[in-house]
C-alpha positions as CSV (number, residue, x, y, z in Angstrom):
1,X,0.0,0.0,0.0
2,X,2.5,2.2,1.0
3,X,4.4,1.7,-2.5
4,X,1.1,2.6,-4.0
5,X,1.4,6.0,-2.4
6,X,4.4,6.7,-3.7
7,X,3.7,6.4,-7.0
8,X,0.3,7.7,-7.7
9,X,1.7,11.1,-6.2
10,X,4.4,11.8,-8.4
11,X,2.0,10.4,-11.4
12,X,-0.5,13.3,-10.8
13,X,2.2,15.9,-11.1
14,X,3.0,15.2,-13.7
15,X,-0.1,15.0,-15.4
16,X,-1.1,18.1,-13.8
17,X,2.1,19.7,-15.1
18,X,1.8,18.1,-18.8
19,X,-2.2,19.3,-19.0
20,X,-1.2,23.0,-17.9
21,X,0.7,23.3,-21.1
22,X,-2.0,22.3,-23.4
23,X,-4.4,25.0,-21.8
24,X,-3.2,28.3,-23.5
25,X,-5.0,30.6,-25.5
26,X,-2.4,32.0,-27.4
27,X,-3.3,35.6,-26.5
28,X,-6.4,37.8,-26.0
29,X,-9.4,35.9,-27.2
30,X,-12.5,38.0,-28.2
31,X,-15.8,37.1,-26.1
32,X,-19.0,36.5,-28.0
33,X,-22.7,38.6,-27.0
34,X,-23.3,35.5,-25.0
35,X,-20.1,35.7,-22.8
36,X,-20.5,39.1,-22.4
37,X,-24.2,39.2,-21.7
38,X,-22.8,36.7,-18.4
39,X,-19.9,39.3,-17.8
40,X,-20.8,41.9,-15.1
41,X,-18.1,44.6,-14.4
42,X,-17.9,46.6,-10.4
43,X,-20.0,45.3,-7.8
44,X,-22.6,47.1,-4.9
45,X,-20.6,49.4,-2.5
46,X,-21.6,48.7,1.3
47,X,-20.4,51.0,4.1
48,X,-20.7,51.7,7.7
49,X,-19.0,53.3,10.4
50,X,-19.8,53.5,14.2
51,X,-18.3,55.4,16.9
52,X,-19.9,56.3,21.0
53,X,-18.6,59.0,23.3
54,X,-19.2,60.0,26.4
55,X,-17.8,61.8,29.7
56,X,-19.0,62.1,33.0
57,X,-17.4,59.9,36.9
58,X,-19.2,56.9,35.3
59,X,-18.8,56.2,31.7
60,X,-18.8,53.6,29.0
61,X,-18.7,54.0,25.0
62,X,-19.0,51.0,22.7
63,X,-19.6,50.5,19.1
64,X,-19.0,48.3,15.9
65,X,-19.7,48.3,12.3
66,X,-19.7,45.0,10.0
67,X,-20.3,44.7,6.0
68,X,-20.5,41.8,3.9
69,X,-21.2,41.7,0.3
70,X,-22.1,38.7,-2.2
71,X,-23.0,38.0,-5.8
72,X,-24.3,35.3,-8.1
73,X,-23.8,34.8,-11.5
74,X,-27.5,33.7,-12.1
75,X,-29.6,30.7,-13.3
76,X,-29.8,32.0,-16.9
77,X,-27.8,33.3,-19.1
78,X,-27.8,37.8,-19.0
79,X,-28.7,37.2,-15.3
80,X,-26.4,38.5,-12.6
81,X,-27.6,39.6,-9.3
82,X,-25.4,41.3,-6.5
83,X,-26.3,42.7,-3.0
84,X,-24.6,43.8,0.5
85,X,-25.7,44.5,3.7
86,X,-23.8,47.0,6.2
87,X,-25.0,47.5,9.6
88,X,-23.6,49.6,12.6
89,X,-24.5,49.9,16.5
90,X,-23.3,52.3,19.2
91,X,-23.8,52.6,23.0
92,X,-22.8,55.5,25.4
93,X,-23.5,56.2,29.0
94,X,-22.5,59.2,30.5
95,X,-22.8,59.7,34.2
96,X,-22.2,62.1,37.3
97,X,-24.0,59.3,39.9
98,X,-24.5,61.0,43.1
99,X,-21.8,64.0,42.5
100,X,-23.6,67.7,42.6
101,X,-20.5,69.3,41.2
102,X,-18.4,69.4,38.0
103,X,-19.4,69.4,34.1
104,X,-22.2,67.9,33.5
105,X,-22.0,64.5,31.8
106,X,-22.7,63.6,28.5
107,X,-23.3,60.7,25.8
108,X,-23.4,60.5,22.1
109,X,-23.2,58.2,19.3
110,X,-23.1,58.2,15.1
111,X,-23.8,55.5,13.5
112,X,-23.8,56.0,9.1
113,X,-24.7,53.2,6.7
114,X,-25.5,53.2,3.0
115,X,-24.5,51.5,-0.1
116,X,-24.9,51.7,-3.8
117,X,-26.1,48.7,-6.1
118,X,-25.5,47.6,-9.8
119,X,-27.8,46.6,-12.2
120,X,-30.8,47.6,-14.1
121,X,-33.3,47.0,-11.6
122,X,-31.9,47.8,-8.0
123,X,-33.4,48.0,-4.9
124,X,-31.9,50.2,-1.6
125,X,-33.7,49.5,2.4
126,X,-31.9,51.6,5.3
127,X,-32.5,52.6,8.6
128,X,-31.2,54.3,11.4
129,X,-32.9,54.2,14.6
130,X,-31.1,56.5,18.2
131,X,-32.7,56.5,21.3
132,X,-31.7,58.4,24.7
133,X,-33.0,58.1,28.7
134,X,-31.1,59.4,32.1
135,X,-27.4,59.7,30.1
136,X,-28.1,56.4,28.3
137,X,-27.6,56.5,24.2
138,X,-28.2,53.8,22.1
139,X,-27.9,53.6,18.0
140,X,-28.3,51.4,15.5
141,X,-28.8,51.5,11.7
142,X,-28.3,48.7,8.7
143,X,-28.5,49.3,4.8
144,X,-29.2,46.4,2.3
145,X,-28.8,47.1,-1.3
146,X,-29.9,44.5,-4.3
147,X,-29.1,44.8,-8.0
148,X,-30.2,42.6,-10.9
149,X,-29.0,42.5,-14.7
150,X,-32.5,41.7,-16.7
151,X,-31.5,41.6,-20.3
152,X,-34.4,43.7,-21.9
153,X,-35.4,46.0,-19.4
């Protein structure tokens, strides 16, 4: 068995290696309307950004921000769909407690999503949602963007 091994291993190199030669186009090849109705060029732009502030004796500021993006080269030929999703969440608290003297305290946040799609039929949800009670801010917004290629429309 172990002899076995030692063959087959060096036998797929080298078919690997003596089939990569015979795959070579020579140079640039011109696509036809079907390759290129399949070709989609850029992509959707997601963003987001998140930051939290605040100042006071008791404080705490937190915040993230994620994006993730995907695309699919469709069922049928012409059809190529892409979309991304960005989201972003902040929390502050800003707090004097019990002290009477000194600045007062304070809490903020910013949270900012959008994106862009691609295509000839595209569709854009956000929101952005901030609420504040007794020195307490919390934020959070998302944006999802779509686009589709439809050959005729």
């Amino acid at each position: 068995m172990a002899d076995t091994k030692k063959l087959i291993f060096p036998l797929a190199a080298g078919t690997l290696l003596c089939v990569s030669g015979l795959a070579n186009a020579g140079g640039p090849v011109a696509l036809t309307d079907g390759q290129l109705d399949r070709a989609t060029a850029g992509g959707a732009l997601v963003f987001s950004t998140a930051d939290a502030q605040a100042t006071g004796l008791i404080l705490q500021a937190s915040s993230g921000a994620n994006s993730a993006f995907g695309s699919n080269a469709g069922v049928q030929d012409g059809f190529g769909s892409e979309a991304g999703v960005a989201s972003g969440t902040a929390v502050s608290l800003g707090s004097n407690g019990q002290a009477k003297s000194g600045p007062p305290a304070t809490s903020s946040t910013a949270v900012t999503t959008g994106g862009v799609p691609e295509g000839n039929y595209t569709m854009t949800f956000t929101a952005n949602r901030t609420s504040s009670a007794l020195g307490l801010t919390v934020q959070g917004g998302f944006t999802f963007v779509y686009g589709v290629f439809i050959p005729g429309l």
